[in-house]
C-alpha positions as CSV (number, residue, x, y, z in Angstrom):
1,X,-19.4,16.6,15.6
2,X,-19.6,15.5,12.3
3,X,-16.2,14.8,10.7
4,X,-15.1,14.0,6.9
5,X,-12.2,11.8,6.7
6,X,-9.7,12.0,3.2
7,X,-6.8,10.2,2.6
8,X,-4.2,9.9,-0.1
9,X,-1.7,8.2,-1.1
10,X,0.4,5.0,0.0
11,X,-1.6,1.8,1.6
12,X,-0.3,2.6,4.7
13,X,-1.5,6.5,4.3
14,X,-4.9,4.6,3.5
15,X,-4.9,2.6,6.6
16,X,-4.4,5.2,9.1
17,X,-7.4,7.1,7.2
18,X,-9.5,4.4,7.9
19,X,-8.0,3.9,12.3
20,X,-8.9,7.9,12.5
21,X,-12.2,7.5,11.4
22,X,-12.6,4.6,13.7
23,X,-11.4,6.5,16.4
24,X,-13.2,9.3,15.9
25,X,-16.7,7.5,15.5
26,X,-15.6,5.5,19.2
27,X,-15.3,8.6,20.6
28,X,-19.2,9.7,19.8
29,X,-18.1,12.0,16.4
30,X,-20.4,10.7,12.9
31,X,-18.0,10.0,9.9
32,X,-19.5,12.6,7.1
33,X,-19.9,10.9,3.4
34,X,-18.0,14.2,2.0
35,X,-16.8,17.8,3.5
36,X,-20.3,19.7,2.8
37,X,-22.0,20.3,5.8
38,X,-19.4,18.6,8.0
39,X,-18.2,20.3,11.1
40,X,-14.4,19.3,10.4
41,X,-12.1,17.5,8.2
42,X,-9.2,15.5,8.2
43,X,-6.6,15.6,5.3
44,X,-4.5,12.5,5.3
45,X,-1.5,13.8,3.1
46,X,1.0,12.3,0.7
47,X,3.6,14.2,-0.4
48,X,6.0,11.2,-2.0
49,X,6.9,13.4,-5.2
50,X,6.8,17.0,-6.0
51,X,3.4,17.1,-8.5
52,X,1.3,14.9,-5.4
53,X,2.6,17.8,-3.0
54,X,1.3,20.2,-5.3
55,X,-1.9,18.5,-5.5
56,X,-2.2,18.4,-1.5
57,X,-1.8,22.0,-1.0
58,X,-4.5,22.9,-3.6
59,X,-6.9,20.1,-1.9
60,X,-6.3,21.7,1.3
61,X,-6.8,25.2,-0.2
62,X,-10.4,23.4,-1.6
63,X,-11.1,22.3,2.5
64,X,-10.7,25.0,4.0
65,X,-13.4,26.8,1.6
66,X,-15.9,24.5,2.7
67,X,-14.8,23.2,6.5
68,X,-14.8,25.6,9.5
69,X,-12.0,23.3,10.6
70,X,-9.1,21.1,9.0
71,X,-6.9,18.9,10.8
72,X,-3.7,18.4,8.5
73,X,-1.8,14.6,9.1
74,X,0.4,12.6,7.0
75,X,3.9,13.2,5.2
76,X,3.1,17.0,4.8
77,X,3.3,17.0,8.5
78,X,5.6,19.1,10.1
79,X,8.3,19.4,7.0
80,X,6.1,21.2,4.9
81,X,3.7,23.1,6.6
82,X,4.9,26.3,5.4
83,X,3.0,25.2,2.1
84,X,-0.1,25.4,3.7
85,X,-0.5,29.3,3.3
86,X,-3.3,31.9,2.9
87,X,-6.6,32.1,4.4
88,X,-7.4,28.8,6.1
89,X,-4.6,28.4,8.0
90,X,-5.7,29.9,11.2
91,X,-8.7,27.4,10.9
92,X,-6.0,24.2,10.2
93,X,-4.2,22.1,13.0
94,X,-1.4,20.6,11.9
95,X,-0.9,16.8,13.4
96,X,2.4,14.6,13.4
97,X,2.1,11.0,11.7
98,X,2.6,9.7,15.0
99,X,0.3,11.6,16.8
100,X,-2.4,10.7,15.1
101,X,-4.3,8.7,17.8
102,X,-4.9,11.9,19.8
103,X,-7.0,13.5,17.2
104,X,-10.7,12.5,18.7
105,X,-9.0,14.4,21.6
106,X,-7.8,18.0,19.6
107,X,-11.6,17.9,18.2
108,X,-13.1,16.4,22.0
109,X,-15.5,14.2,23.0
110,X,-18.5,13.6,20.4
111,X,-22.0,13.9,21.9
112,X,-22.5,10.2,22.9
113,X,-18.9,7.7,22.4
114,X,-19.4,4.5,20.8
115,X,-23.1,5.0,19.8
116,X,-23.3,7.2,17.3
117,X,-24.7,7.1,14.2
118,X,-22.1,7.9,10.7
119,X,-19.9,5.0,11.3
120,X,-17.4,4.5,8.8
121,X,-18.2,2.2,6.2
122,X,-17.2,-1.4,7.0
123,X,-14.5,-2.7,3.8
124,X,-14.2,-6.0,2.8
125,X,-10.3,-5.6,2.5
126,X,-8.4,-3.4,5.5
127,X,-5.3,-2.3,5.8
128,X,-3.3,-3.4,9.2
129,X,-0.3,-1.0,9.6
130,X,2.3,-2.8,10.9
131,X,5.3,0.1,12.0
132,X,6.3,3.8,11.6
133,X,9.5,4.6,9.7
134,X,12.2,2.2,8.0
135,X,15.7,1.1,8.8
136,X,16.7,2.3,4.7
137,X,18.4,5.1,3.9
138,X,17.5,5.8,0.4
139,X,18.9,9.0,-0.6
140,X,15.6,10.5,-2.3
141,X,12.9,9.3,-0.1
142,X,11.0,11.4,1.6
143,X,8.4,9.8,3.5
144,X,11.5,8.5,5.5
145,X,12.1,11.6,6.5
146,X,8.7,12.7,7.7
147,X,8.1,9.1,9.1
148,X,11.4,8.9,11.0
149,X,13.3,5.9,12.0
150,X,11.7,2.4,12.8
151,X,9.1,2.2,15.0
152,X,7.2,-1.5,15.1
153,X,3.7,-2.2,16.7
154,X,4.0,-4.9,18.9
155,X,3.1,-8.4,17.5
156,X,0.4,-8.6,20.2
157,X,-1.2,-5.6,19.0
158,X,-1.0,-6.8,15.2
159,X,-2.7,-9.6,16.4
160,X,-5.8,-7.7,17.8
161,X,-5.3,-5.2,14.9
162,X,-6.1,-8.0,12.2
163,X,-9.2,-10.1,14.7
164,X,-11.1,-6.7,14.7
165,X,-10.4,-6.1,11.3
166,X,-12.2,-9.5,10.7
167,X,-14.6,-8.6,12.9
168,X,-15.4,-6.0,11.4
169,X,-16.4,-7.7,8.1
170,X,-12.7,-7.6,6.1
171,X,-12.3,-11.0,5.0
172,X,-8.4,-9.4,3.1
173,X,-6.1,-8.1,5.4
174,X,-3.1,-6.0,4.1
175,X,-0.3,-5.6,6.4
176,X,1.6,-2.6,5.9
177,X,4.2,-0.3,6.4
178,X,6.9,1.2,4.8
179,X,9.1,-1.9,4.8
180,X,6.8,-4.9,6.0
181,X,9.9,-7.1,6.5
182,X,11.9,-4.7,8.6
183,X,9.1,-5.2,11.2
184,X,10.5,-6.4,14.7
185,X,14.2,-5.4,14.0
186,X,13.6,-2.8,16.8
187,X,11.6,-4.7,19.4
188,X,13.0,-6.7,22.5
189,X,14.3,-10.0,21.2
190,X,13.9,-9.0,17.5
191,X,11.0,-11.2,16.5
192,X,10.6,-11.1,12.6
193,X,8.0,-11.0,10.5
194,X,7.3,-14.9,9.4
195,X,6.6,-15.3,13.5
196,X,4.0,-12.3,13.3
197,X,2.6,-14.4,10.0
198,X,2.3,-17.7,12.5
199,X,1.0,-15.7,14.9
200,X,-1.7,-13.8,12.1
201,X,-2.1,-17.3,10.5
202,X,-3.2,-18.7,14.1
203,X,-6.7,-16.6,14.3
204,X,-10.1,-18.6,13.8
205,X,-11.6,-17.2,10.8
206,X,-12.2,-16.9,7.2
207,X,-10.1,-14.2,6.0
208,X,-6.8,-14.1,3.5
209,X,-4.1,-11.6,4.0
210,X,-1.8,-10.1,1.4
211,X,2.0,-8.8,2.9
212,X,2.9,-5.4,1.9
213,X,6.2,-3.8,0.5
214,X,9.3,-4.8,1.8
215,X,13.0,-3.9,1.3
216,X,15.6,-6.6,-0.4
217,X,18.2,-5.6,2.3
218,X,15.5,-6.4,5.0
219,X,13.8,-9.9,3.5
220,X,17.1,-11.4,2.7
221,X,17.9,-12.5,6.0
222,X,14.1,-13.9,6.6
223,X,13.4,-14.9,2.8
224,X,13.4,-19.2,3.5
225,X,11.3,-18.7,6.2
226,X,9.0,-16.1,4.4
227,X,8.2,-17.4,1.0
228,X,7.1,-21.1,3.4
229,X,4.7,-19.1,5.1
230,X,3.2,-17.6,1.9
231,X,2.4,-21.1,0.8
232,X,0.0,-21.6,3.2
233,X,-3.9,-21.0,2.6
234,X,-3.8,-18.5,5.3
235,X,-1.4,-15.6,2.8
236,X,-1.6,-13.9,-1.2
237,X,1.4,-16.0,-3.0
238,X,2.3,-12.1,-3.7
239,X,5.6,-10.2,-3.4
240,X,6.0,-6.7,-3.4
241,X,9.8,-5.8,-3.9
242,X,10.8,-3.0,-5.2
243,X,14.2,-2.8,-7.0
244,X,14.0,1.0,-8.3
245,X,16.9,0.7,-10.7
246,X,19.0,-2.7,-13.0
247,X,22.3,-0.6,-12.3
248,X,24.5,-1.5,-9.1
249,X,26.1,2.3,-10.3
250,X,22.4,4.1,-9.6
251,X,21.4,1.8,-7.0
252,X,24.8,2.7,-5.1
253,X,23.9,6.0,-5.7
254,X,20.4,5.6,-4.0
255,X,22.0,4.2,-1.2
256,X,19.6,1.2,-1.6
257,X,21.3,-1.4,0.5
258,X,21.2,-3.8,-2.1
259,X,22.4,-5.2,-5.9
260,X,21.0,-6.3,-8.7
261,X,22.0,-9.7,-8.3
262,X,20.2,-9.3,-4.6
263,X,16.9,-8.7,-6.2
264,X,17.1,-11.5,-8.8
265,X,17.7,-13.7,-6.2
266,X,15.4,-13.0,-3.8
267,X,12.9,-13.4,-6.7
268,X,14.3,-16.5,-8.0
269,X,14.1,-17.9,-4.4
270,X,10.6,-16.8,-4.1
271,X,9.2,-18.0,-7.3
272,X,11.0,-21.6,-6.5
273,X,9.2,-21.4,-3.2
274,X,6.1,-20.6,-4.6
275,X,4.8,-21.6,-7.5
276,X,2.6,-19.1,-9.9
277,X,4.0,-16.1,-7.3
278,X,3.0,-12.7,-8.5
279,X,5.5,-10.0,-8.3
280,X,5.4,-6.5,-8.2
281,X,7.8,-4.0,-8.3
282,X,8.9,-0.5,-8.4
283,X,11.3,1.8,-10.2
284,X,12.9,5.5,-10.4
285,X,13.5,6.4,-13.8
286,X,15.7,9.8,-14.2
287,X,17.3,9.9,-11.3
288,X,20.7,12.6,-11.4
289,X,23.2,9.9,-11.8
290,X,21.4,7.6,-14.3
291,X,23.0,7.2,-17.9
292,X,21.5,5.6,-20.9
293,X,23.2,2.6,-20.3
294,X,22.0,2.4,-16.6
295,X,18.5,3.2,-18.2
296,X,18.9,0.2,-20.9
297,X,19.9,-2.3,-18.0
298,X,16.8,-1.7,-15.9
299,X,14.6,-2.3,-19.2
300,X,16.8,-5.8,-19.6
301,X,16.0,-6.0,-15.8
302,X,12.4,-6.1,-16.5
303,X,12.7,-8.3,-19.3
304,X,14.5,-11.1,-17.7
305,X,12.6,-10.7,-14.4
306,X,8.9,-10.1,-15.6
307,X,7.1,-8.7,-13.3
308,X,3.5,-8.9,-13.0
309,X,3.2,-5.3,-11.8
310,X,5.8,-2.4,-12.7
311,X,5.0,1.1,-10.9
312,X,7.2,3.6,-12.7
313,X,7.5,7.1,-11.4
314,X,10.0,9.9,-12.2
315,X,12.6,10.8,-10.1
316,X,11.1,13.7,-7.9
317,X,13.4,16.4,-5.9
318,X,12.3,16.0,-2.9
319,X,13.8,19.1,-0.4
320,X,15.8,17.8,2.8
321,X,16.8,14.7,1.0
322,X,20.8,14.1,0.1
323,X,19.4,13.4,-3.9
324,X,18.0,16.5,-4.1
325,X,20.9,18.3,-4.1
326,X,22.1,16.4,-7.4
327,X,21.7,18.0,-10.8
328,X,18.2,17.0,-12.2
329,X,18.7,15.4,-15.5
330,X,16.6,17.3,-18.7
331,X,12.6,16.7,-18.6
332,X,12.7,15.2,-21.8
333,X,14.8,12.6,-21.3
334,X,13.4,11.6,-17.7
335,X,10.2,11.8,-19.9
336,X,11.4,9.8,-22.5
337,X,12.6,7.2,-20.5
338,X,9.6,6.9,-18.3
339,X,7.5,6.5,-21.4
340,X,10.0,3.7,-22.6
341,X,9.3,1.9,-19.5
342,X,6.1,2.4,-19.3
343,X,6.0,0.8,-22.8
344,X,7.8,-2.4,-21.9
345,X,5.8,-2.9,-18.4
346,X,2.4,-3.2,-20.6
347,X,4.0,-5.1,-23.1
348,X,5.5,-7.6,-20.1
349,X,2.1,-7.5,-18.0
350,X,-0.1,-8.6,-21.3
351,X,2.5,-12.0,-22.1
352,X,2.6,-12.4,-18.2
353,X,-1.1,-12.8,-17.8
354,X,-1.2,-14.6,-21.3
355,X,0.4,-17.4,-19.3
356,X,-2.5,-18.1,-16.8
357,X,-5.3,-18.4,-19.6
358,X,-6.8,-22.0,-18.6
359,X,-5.9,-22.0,-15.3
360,X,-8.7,-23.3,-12.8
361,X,-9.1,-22.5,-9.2
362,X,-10.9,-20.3,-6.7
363,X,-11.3,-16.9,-6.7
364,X,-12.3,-14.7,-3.4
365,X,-15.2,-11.4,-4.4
366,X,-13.9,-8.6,-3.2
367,X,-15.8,-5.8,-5.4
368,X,-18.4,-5.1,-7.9
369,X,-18.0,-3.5,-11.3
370,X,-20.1,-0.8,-12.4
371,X,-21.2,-3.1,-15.4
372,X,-22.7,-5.5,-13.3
373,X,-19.2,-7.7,-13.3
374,X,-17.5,-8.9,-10.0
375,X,-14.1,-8.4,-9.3
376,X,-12.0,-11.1,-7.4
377,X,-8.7,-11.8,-6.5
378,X,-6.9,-15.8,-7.3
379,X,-4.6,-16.8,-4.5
380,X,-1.6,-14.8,-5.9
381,X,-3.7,-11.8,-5.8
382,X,-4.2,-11.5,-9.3
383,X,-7.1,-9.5,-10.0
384,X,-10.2,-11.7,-11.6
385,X,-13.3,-10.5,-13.5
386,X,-16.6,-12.1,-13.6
387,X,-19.1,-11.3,-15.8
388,X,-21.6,-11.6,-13.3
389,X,-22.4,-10.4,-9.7
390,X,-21.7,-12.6,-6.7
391,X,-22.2,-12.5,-3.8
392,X,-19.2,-10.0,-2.1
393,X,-16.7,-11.8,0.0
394,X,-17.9,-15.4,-1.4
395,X,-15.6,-18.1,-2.8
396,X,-15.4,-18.9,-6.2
397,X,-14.7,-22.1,-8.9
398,X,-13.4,-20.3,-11.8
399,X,-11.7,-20.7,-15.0
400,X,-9.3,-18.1,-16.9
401,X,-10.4,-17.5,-20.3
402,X,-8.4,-14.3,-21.1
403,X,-6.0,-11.5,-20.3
404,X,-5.6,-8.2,-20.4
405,X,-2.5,-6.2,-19.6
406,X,-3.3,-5.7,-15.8
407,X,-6.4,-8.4,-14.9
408,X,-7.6,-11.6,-16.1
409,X,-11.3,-12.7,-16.8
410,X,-12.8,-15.8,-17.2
411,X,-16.0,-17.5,-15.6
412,X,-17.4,-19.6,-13.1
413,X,-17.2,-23.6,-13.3
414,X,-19.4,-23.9,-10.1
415,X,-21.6,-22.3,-7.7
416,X,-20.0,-19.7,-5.5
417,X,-19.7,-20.6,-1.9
418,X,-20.8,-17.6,0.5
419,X,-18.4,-16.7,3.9
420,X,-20.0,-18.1,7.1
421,X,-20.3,-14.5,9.2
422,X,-17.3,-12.7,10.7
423,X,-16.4,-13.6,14.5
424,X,-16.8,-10.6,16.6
425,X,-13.8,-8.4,17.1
């Protein structure tokens, strides 16, 4: 059978896009380039706010007018079905997040398992997922509610998750989940996640791995032992925290778990740690309770902190979840205060990056650019353009000559040193 794969969405939506396909081409199905002409599909669906919901149920609509079959997985999956309306539906199976190793068998055997051709494309950077669920209980989240509570792959697993992965070609791992340092809290002896990084960090290889989002509530108990790890050549100097709000008032309200004062230290802690540490983070601008002045302290949050990366998204009503049954503050001002922010985050991004202009070092190719450029990645993850094309995966002596609001660029003081071949997986 040949079967077109789509996912959307979150890294970790991503990475079990990528294990389906895998599974599917073990099991003797081809992995179709797009859905024309394929024999099935396979929507990997986000549905995180209200407009991305919106866009999934007219993607599936688009499926079904092409695909004698569509398999329906992800966060839709089963709270929102009853979206999926019309004609199509008695073509579409619906398939729980964490039943999504059984699809090769709901679409059965492929004509000859393991050997046939369509194999997925091999990526230099894969994701590793590293647990279902969360331990939070954020009152507006809704991909904890269609996730469920904490589920954590075994480290073991992990382990052979990341070799193959390498095998495979990846020379960057991503672990991730939806809260990368809540992994382990549920498993027999709780190990945490800086032993899964020793036990990641162990594997023969060339490959560098970047640690996904995590919760404040969840690092703070690990966060000595986690920023050491990231200091060694093996890990991204890269931290993904997201704070969602500067006010203790909104953040109570979101039932976050954590304060203010929490998050600045856990990113004082990390940037003492390690040097030139890139930070990203994430916040929910409009949410019911938020006043101006709640509004005007996350702002001074972002310009006291700094972040390297700010994701800003509007609050989002998200049915089944305790915030939804606030009262929604006016579109303008939610609109008007996500522009503000917006704003500020380009402003802080362009002076943050200013700040690494004549800084030498290497720099791993991970991509291409259309205009003949090469993208890389410095060890803090900071993206890094060439203007030239390398070989992809190589190692590079470079020199930053510039910024922009949301990469650097620079060139090359030496010859770029190719990877020796992947071990097998």
């Amino acid at each position: 059978m040949h079967v077109y794969v789509e996912s959307y969405g979150c890294a970790q939506n991503q990475g079990e896009g990528h294990a389906i396909a895998r599974d599917l081409h073990a099991a003797g199905h081809s992995i179709a380039a797009g859905p024309e002409g394929a024999d099935a599909g396979i929507l990997v669906s986000c549905a995180v706010i209200g407009s991305t919901e919106a866009r999934m149920v007219e993607r599936w609509r688009e499926l079904t007018e092409v695909l004698p079959r569509v398999l329906v997985t992800g966060c839709l999956v089963p709270l929102r079905t009853g979206l999926l309306a019309g004609a199509g539906r008695d073509r579409t199976t619906f398939v729980p997040i964490r039943d999504q190793a059984r699809i090769p068998d709901i679409l059965g055997e492929g004509s000859d398992p393991g050997s046939s051709p369509g194999a997925p494309p091999a990526d230099l950077a894969e994701e590793v997922v590293l647990a279902q669920g969360c331990v939070s209980g954020c009152t507006y989240c809704f991909s904890r509610l269609a996730r469920g509570r904490l589920a954590s792959v075994a480290p073991e697993e992990v382990v052979r998750r990341v070799r193959s992965a390498h095998g495979r070609g990846a020379v960057e791992i991503r672990l991730t989940s939806l809260d990368a340092s809540a992994w382990g809290l549920d498993l027999d002896g709780q190990p945490r996640l800086p032993q899964l990084m020793d036990a990641v960090a162990g594997l023969p290889g060339t490959f560098a791995v970047r640690v996904g989002m995590m919760s404040p509530q969840t690092l703070a108990p690990i966060h000595e032992a986690y920023f050491r790890r990231l200091t060694g050549p093996r890990f991204f100097s890269f931290l993904h925290l997201p704070v969602q709000s500067g006010s203790d008032g909104v953040l109570a309200s979101m039932h976050r778990g954590h304060t203010v004062a929490d998050f600045r230290h856990l990113v004082d802690a990390g940037r003492a740690a390690c040097p030139g540490l890139m930070l990203a983070t994430d916040i929910i601008t409009g949410f019911p309770t938020e006043t101006e002045d709640d509004h005007r302290a996350t702002l001074d949050l972002l310009r006291d902190v700094a972040p390297e990366v700010v994701n800003v998204t509007r609050f989002s009503a998200r049915p089944g979840t305790p915030a939804s049954r606030l009262e929604e503050l006016p579109s303008r001002i939610a609109k008007r205060r996500s522009r503000e922010l917006a704003e500020e985050r380009q402003a802080l991004a362009r002076t943050r990056l200013e700040g690494w202009i004549g800084w030498e070092g290497s720099a791993r190719i991970l991509e291409h650019g259309s205009d003949g450029s090469s993208v890389a990645r410095l060890p803090n993850y900071l993206p890094f353009i060439l203007p030239e094309r390398l070989s992809l995966g190589a190692i590079a002596p470079v020199r930053v000559e510039g910024a922009r609001s949301n990469y650097l660029f620079g060139r090359r003081t030496g010859p770029a040193e190719a990877l020796p071949p992947a071990l097998p997986p």
